[in-house]
N, C-alpha and C positions, 0 to 999 in steps of 0.2 A: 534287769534281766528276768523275762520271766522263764517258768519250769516248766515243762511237760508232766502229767501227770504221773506218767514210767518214769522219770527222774526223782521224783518225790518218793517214789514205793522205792527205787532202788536204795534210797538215801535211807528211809527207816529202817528198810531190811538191813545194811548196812553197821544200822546205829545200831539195831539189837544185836545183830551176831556179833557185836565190838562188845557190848557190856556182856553176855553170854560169856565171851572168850574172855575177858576182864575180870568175872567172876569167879570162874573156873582156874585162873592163874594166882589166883587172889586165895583159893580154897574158903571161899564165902560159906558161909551157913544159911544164908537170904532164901531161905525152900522159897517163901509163898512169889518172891521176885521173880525166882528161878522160873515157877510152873508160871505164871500169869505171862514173862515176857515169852518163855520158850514156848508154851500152850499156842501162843500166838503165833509165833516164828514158823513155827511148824505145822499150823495149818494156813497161814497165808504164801507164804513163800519155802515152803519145805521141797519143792522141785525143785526149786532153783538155786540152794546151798549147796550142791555137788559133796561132794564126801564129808561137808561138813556136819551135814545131816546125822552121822552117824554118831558123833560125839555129845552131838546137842542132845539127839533122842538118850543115852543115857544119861548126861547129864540132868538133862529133865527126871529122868526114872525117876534118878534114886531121891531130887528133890521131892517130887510127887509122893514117893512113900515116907517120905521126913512129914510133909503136908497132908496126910492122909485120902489125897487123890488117888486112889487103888485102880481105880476107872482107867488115868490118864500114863499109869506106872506100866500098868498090864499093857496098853494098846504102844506107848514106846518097846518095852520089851518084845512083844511078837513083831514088829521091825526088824528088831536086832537080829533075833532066830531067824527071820527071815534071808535076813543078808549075812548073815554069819552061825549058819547051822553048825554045831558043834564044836563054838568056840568058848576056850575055856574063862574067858572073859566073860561072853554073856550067860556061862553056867554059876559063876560068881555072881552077877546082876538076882538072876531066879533066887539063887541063895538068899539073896538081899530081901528081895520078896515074900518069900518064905516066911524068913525072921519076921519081918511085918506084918504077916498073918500071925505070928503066935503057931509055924509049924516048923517047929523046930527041931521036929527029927526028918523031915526033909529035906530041909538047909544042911542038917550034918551028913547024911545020906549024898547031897552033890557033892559038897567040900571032903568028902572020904576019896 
């Protein structure tokens, strides 16, 4: 049988949002996995996860600032603010952020 090549891209995408979710249920520590599969997830097929998007982008976050990707942390979190302005989920995320800059009277400033 052979594959079309949208049958192949669906199948990867597939396979990574499975290990993503896998990981995630698993409460893995795997940062550099985390950012390298999600890094990718999310600019190849990031339209086409539908709200999955949403979980992936922080889950990446917070592996990103575990990884010291600040680059790849920042650009998932203004996502999030994006789609979720004043939520107090991603006011906790910035926190996260925060702390990982070493501004930590910031982070106590949101979490007050």
């Amino acid at each position: 049988m052979k594959y079309s090549s949208s049958h192949t891209l669906y199948c990867l995408k597939e396979e990574m949002r499975d290990k993503m979710r896998k990981w995630r249920e698993e409460n893995s520590r795997n940062s550099e996995q985390i950012v390298e599969v999600g890094e990718e997830l999310i600019n190849e097929y990031g339209s086409k996860l539908g709200d999955d998007i949403w979980i992936i982008y922080e889950q990446v976050m917070i592996a990103a600032l575990d990884y010291g990707r600040d680059d790849l942390a920042l650009f998932c979190l203004q996502e999030l603010r994006r789609q979720f302005p004043g939520s107090h989920r991603v006011k906790r995320l910035t926190g996260m952020r925060f702390e990982a800059m070493e501004r930590y009277d910031d982070a106590i400033q949101l979490y007050d």
